[in-house]
CHARMM internal coordinates of N, CA and C (Angstrom, degrees):
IC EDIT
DIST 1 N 1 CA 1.4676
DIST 1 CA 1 C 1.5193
ANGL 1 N 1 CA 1 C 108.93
DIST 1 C 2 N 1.4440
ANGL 1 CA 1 C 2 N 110.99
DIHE 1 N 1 CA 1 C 2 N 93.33
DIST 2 N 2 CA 2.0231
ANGL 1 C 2 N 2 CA 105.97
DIHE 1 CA 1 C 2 N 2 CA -174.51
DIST 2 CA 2 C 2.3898
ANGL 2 N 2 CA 2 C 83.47
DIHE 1 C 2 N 2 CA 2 C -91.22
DIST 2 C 3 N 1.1937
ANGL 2 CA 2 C 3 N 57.53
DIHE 2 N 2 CA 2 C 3 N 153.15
DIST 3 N 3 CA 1.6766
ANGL 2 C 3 N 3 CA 93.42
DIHE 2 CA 2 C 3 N 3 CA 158.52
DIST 3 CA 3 C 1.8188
ANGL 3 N 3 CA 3 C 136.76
DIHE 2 C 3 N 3 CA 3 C -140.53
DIST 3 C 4 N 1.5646
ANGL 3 CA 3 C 4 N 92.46
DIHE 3 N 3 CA 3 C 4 N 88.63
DIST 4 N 4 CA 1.4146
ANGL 3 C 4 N 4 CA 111.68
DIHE 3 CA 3 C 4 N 4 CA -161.06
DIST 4 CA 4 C 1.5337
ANGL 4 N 4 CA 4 C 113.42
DIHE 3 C 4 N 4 CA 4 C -59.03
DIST 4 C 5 N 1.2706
ANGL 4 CA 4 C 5 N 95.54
DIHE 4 N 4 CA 4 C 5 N -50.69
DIST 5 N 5 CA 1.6180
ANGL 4 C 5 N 5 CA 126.67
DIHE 4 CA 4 C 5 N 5 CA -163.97
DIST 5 CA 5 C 1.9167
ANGL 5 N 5 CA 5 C 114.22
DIHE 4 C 5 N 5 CA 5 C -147.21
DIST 5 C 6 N 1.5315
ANGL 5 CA 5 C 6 N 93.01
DIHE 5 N 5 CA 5 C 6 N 68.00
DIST 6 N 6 CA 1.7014
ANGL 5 C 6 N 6 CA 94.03
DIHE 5 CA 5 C 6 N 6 CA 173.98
DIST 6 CA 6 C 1.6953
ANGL 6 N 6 CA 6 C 118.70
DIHE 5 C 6 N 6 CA 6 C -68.81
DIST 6 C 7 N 1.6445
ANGL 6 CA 6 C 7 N 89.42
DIHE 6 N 6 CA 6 C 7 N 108.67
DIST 7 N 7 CA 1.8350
ANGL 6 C 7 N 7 CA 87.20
DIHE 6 CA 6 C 7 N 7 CA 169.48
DIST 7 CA 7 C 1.6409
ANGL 7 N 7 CA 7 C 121.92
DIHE 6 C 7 N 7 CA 7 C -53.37
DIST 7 C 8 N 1.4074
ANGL 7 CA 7 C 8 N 109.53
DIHE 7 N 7 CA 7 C 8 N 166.57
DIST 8 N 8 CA 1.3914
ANGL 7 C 8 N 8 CA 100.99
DIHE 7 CA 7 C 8 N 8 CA -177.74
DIST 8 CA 8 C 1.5838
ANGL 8 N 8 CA 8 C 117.41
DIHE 7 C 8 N 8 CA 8 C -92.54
DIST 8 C 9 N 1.6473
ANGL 8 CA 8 C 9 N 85.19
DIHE 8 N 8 CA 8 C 9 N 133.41
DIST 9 N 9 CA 2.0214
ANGL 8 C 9 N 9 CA 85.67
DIHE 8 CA 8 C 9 N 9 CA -153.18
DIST 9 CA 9 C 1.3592
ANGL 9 N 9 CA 9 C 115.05
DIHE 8 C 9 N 9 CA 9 C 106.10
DIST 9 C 10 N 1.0551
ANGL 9 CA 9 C 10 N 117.66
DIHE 9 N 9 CA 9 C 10 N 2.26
DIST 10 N 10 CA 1.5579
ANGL 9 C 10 N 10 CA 112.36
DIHE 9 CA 9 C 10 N 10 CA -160.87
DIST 10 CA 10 C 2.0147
ANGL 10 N 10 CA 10 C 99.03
DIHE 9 C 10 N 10 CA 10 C -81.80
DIST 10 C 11 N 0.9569
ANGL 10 CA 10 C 11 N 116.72
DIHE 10 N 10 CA 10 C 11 N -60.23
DIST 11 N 11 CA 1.4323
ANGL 10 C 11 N 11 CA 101.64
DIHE 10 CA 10 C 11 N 11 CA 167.78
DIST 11 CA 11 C 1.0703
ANGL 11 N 11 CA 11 C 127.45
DIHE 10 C 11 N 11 CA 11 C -2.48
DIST 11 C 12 N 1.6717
ANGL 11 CA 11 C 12 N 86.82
DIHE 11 N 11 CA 11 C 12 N -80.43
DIST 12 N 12 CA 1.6710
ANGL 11 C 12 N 12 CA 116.33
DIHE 11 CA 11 C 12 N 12 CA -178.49
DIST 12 CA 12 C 1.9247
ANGL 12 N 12 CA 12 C 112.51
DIHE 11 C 12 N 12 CA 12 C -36.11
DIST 12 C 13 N 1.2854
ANGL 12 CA 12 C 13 N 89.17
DIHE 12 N 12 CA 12 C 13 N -70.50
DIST 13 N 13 CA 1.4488
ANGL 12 C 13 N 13 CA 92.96
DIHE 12 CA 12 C 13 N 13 CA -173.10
DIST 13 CA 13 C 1.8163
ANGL 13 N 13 CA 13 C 116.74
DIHE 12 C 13 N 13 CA 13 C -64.42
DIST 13 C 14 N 1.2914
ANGL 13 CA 13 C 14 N 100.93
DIHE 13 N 13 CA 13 C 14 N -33.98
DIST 14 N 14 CA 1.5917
ANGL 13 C 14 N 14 CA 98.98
DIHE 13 CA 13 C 14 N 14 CA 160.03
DIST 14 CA 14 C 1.7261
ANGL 14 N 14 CA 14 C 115.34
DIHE 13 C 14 N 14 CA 14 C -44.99
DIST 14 C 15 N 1.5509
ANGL 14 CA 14 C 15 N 118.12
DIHE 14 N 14 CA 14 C 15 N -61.67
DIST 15 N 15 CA 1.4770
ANGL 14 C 15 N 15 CA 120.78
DIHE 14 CA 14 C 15 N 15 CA -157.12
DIST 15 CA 15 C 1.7106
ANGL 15 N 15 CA 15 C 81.62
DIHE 14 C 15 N 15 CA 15 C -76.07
DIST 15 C 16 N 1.4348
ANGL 15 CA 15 C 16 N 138.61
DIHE 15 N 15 CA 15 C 16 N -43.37
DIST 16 N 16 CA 1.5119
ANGL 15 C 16 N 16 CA 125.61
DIHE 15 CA 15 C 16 N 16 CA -167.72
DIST 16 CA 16 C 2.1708
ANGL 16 N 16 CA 16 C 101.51
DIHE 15 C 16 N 16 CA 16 C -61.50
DIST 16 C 17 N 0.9960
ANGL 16 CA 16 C 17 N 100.21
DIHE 16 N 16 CA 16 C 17 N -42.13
DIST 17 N 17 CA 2.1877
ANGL 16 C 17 N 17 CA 90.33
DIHE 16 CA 16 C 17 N 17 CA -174.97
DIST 17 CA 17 C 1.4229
ANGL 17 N 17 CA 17 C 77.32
DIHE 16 C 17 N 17 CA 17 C -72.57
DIST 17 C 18 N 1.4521
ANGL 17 CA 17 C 18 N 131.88
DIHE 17 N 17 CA 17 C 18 N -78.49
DIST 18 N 18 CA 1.9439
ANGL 17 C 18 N 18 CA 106.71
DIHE 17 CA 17 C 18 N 18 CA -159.82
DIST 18 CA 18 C 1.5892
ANGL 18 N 18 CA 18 C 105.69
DIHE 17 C 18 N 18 CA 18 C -36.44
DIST 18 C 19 N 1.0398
ANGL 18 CA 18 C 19 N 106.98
DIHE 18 N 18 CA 18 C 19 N -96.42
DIST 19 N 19 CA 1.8769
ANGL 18 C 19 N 19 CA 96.48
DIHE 18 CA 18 C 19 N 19 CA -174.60
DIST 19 CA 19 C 1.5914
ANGL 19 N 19 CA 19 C 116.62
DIHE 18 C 19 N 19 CA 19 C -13.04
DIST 19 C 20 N 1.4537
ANGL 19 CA 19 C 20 N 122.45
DIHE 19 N 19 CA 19 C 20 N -37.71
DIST 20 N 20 CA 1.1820
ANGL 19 C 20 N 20 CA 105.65
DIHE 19 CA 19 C 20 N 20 CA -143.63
DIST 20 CA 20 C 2.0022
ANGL 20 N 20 CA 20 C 97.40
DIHE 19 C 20 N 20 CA 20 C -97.38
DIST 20 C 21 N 1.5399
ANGL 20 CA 20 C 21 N 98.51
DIHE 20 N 20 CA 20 C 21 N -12.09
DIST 21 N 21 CA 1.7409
ANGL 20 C 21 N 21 CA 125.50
DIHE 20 CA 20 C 21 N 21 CA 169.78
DIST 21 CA 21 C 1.1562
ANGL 21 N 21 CA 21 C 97.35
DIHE 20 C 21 N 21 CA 21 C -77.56
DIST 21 C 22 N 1.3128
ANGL 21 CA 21 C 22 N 137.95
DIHE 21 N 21 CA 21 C 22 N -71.09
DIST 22 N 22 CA 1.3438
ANGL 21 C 22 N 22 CA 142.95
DIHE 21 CA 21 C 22 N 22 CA 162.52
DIST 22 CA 22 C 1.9859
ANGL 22 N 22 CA 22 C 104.48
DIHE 21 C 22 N 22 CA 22 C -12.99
DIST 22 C 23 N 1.1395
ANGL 22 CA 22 C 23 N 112.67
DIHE 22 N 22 CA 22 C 23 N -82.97
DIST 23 N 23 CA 1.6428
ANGL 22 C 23 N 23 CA 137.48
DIHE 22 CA 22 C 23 N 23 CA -164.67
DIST 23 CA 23 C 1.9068
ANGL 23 N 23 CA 23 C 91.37
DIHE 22 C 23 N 23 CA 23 C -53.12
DIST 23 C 24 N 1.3787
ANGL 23 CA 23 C 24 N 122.42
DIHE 23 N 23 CA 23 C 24 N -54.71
DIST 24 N 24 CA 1.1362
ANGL 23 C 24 N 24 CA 117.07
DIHE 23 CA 23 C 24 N 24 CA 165.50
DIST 24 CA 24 C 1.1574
ANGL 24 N 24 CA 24 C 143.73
DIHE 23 C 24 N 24 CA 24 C -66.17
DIST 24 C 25 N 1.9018
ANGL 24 CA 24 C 25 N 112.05
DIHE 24 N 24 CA 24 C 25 N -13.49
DIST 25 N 25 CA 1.7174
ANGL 24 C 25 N 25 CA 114.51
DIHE 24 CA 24 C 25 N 25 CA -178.86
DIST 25 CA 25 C 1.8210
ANGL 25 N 25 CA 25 C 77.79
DIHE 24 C 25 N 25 CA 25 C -86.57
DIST 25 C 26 N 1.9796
ANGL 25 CA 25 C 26 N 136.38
DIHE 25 N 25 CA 25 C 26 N -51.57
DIST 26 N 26 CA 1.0422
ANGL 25 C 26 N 26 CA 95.34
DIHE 25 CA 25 C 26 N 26 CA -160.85
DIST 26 CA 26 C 1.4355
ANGL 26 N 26 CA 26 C 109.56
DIHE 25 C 26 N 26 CA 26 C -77.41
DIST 26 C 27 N 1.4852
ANGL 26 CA 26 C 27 N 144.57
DIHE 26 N 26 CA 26 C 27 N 2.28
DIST 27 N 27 CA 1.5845
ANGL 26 C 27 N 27 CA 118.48
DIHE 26 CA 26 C 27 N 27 CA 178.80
DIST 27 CA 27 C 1.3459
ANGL 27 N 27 CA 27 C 117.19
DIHE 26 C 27 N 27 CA 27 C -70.37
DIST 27 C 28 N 1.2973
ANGL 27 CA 27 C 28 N 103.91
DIHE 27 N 27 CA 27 C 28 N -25.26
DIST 28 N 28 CA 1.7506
ANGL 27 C 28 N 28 CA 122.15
DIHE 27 CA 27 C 28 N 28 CA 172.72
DIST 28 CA 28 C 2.0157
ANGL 28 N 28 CA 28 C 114.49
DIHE 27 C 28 N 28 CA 28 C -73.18
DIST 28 C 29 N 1.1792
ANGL 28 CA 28 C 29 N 92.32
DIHE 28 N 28 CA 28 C 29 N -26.51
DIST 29 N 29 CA 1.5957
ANGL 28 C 29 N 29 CA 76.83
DIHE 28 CA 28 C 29 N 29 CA 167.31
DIST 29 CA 29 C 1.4958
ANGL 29 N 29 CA 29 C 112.44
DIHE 28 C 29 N 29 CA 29 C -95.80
DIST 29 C 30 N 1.0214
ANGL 29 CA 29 C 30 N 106.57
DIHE 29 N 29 CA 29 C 30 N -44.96
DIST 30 N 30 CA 1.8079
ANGL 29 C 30 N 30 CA 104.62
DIHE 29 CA 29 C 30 N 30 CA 158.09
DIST 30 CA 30 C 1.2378
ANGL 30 N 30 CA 30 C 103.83
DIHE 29 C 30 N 30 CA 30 C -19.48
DIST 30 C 31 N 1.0386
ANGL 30 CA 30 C 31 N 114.22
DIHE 30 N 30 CA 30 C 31 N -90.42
DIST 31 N 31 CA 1.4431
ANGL 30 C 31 N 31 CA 124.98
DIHE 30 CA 30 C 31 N 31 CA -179.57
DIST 31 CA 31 C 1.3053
ANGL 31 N 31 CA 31 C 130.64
DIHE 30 C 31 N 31 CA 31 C -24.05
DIST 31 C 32 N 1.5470
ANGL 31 CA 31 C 32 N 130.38
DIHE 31 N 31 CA 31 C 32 N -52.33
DIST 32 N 32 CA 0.9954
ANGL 31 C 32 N 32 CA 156.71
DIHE 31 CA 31 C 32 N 32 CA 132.23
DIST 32 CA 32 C 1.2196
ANGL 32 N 32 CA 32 C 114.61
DIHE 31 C 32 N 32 CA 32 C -3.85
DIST 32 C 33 N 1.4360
ANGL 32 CA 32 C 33 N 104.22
DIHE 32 N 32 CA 32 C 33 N -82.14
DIST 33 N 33 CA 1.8867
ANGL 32 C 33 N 33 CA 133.49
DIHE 32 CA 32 C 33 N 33 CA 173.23
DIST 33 CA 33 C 1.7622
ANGL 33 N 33 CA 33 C 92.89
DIHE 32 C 33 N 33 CA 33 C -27.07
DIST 33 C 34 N 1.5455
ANGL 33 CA 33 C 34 N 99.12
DIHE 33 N 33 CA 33 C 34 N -92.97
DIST 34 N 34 CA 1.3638
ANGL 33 C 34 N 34 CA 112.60
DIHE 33 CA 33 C 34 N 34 CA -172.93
DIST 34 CA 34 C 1.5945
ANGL 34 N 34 CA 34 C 116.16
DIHE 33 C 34 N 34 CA 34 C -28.62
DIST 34 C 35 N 0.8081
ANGL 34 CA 34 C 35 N 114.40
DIHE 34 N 34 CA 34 C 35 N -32.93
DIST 35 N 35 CA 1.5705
ANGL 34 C 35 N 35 CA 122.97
DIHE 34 CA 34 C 35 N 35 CA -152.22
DIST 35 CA 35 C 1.2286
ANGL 35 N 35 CA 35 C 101.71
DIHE 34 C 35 N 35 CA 35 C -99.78
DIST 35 C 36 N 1.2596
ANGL 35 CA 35 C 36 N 138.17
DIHE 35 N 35 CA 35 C 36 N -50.39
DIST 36 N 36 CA 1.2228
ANGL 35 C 36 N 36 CA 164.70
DIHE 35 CA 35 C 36 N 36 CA 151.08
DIST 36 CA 36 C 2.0663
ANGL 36 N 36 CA 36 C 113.94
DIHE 35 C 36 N 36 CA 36 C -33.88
DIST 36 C 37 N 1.6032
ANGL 36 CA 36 C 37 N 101.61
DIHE 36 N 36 CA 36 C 37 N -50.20
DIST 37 N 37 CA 1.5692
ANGL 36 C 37 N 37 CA 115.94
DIHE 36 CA 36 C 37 N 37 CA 164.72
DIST 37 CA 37 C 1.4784
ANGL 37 N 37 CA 37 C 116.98
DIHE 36 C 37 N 37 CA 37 C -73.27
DIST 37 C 38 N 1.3418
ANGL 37 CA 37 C 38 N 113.66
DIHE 37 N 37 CA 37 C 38 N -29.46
DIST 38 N 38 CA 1.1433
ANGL 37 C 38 N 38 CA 126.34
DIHE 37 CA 37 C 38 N 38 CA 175.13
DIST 38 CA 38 C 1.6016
ANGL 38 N 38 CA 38 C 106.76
DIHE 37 C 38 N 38 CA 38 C -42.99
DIST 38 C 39 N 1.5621
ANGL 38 CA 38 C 39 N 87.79
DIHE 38 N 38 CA 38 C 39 N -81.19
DIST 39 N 39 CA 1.6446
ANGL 38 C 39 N 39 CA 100.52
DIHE 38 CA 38 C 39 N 39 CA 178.28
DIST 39 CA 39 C 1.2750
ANGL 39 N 39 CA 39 C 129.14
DIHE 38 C 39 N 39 CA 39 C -53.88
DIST 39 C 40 N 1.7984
ANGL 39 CA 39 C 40 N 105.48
DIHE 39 N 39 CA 39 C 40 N -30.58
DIST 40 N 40 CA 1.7839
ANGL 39 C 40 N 40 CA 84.61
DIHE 39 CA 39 C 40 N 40 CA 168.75
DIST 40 CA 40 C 1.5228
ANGL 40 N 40 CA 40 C 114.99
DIHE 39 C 40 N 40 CA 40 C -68.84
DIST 40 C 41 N 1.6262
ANGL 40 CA 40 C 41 N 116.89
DIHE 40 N 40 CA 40 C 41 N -44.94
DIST 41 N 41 CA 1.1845
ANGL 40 C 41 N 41 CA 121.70
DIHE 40 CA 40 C 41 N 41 CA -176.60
DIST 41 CA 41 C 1.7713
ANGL 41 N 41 CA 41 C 101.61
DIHE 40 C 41 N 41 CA 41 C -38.44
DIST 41 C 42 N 0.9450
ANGL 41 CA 41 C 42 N 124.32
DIHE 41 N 41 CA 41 C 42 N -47.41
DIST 42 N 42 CA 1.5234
ANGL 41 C 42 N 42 CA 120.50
DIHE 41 CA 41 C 42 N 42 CA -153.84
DIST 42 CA 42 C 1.8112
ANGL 42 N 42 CA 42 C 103.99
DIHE 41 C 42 N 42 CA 42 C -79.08
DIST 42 C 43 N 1.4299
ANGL 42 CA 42 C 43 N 99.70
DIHE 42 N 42 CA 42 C 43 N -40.69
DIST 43 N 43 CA 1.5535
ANGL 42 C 43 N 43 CA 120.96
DIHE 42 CA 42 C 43 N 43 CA 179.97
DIST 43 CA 43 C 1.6186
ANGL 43 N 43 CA 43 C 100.53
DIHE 42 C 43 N 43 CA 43 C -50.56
DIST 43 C 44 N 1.4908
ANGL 43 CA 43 C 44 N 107.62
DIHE 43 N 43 CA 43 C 44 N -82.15
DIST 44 N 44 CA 1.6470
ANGL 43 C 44 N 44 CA 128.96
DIHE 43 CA 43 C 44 N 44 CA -133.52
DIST 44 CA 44 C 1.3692
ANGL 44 N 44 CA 44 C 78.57
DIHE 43 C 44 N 44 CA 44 C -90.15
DIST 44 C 45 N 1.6599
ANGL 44 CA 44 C 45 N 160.30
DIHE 44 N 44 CA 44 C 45 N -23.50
DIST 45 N 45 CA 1.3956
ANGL 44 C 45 N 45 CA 133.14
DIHE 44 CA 44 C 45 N 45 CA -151.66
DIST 45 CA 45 C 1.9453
ANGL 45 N 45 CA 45 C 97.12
DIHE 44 C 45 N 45 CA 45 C -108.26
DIST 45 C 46 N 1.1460
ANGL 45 CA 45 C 46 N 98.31
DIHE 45 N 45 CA 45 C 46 N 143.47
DIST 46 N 46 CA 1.5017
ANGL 45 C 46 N 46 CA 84.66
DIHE 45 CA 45 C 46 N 46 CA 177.98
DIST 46 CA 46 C 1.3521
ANGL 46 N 46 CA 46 C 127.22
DIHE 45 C 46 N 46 CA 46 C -74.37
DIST 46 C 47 N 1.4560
ANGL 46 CA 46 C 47 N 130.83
DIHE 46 N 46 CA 46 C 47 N 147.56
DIST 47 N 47 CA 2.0258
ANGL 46 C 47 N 47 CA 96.35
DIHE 46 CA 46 C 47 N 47 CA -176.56
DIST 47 CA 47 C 1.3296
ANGL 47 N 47 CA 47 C 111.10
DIHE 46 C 47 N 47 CA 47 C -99.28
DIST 47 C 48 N 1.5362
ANGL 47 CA 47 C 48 N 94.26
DIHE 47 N 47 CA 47 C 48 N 176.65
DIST 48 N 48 CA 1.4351
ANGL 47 C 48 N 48 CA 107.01
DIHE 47 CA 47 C 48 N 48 CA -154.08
DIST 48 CA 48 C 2.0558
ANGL 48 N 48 CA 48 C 92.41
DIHE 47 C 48 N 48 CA 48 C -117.98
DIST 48 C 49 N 1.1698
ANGL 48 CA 48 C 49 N 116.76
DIHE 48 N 48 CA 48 C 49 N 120.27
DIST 49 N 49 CA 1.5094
ANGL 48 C 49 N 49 CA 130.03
DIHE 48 CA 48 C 49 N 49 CA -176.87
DIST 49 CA 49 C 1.0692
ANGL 49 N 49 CA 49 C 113.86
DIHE 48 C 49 N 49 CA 49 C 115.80
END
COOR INIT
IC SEED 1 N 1 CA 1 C
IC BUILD
């Protein structure tokens, strides 16, 4: 990672899109998870009524 010419702020706004890529890969696995448990739960358990 060179840094030739850091704009001003550039940190900042670098660590704010990671976090904010970060905050979005986990709402998407959340998502995933749930959705994903959902269906086995509903699939693989036998029902009951």
């Amino acid at each position: 990672m060179e840094q030739t010419a850091p704009a001003p702020s550039g940190p900042r706004v670098a660590l704010l899109r990671a976090g904010g890529l970060v905050l979005v890969a986990l709402i998407v696995a959340i998502a995933y998870l749930s959705i994903f448990g959902w269906l086995f739960v509903n699939l693989f358990t036998p029902r009951r009524g």
